[in-house]
C-alpha positions in Angstrom: 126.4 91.2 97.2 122.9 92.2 95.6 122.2 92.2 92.2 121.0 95.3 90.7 118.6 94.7 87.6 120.0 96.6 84.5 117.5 99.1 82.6 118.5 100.5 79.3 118.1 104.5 79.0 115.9 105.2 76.4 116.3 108.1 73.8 113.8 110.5 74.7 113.1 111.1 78.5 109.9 110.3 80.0 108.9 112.0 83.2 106.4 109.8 84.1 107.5 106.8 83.2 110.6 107.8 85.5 107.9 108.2 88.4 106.9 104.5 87.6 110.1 103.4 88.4 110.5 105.2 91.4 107.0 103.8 92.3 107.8 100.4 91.7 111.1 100.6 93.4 109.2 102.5 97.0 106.7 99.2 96.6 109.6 96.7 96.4 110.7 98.1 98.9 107.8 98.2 101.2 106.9 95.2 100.4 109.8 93.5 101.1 110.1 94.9 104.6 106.7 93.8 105.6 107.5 91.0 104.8 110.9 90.4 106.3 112.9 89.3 109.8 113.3 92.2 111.5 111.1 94.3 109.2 107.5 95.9 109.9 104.6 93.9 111.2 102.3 93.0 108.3 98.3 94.1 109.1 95.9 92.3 108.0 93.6 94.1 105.6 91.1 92.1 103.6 90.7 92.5 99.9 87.8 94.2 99.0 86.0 94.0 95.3 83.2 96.8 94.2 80.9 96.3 91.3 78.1 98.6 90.1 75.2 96.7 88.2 71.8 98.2 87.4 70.0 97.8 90.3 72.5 97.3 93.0 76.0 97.9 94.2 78.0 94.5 95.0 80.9 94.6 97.6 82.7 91.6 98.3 85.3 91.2 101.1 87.4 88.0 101.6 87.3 87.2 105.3 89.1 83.9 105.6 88.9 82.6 109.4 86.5 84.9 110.2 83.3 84.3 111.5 80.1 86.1 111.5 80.3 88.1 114.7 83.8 88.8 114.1 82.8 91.3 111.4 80.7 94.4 111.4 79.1 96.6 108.5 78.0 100.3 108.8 76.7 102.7 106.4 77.0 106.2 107.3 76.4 109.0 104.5 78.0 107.4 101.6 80.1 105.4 103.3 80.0 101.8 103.6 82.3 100.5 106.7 83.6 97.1 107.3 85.0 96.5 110.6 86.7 93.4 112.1 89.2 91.4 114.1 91.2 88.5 112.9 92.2 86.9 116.8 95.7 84.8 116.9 95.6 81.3 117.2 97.3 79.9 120.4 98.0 76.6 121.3 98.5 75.2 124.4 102.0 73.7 123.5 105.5 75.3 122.9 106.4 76.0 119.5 109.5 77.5 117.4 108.1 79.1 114.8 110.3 79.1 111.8 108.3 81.3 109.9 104.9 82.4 110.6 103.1 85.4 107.7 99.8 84.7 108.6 98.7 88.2 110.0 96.2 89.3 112.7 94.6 92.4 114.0 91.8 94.4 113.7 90.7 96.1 110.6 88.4 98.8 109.2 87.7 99.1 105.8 85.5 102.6 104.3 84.4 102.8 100.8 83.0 105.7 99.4 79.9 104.7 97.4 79.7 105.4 94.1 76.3 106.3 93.8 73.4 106.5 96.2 72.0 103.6 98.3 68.7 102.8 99.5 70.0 102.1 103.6 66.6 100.3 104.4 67.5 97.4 101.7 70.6 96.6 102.5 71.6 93.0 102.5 74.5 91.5 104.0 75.6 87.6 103.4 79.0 86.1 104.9 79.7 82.5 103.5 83.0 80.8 103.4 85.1 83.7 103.9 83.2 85.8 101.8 81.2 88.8 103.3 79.0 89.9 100.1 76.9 93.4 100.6 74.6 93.8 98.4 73.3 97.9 98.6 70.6 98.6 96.3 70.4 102.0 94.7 67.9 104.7 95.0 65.6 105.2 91.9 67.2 108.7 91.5 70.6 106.8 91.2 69.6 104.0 88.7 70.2 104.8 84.6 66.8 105.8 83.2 66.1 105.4 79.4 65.2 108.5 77.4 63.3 108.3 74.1 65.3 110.0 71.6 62.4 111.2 69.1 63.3 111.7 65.3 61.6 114.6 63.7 
């Protein structure tokens, strides 16, 4: 028997906040079957972090049991692309799993830049898991300060 959660109906009705239910149901629901016996196979796709500072745009992408040449980056246009493989462990003797979630596959990631990039200055690092690209912007992209006069 499954348990249903209980959720009061409130006076005044509230489109959206209907469609928030109905998305957080669909993403139970997903979630659940990705992660389940019998359900979907899970891919792996790495979390990806994008920050905009003065100069530069930062992305981050945690890459755990990756290596260097298992990853590539590609800027194309305004598009930064992260490509990789995450390769399956095997070992040499029999096992029954009881449970195994740790995913593998390959993966592409795109981001849309938010701003321009200067592509000759682009620096990518990967240390302990952690790709970090570091895309400097173009001058026309970067805030300029304007003088407001008084008169």
């Amino acid at each position: 028997m499954a348990l249903i959660r209980w959720s009061p109906r409130r006076e005044v009705w509230d489109p959206f906040d209907s469609l928030a239910e109905i998305h957080n149901e669909m993403d139970r629901l997903f979630g659940r079957s990705l992660r389940s016996p019998g359900g979907l196979e899970a891919v792996f796709s790495p979390a990806i972090d994008v920050a905009i500072e003065k100069d530069n745009v930062i992305v981050k992408a945690d890459l755990p049991g990756l290596t260097r040449d298992d990853v590539s980056v590609t800027l194309q246009e305004n598009y930064l692309t992260i490509k990789g493989e995450k390769k399956q462990e095997t070992e040499k003797k029999e096992a029954n799993y009881f449970l195994s979630e740790r995913v593998h596959g390959s993966f592409t990631r795109v981001i849309e830049l938010p701003v321009a990039v200067n592509a000759a200055r682009i620096d990518a690092r990967f240390k302990d898991g952690v790709l970090q690209v570091t895309l400097p912007k173009t001058e026309e992209a970067k805030p300029k300060q304007i003088e407001v006069k008084v008169s």
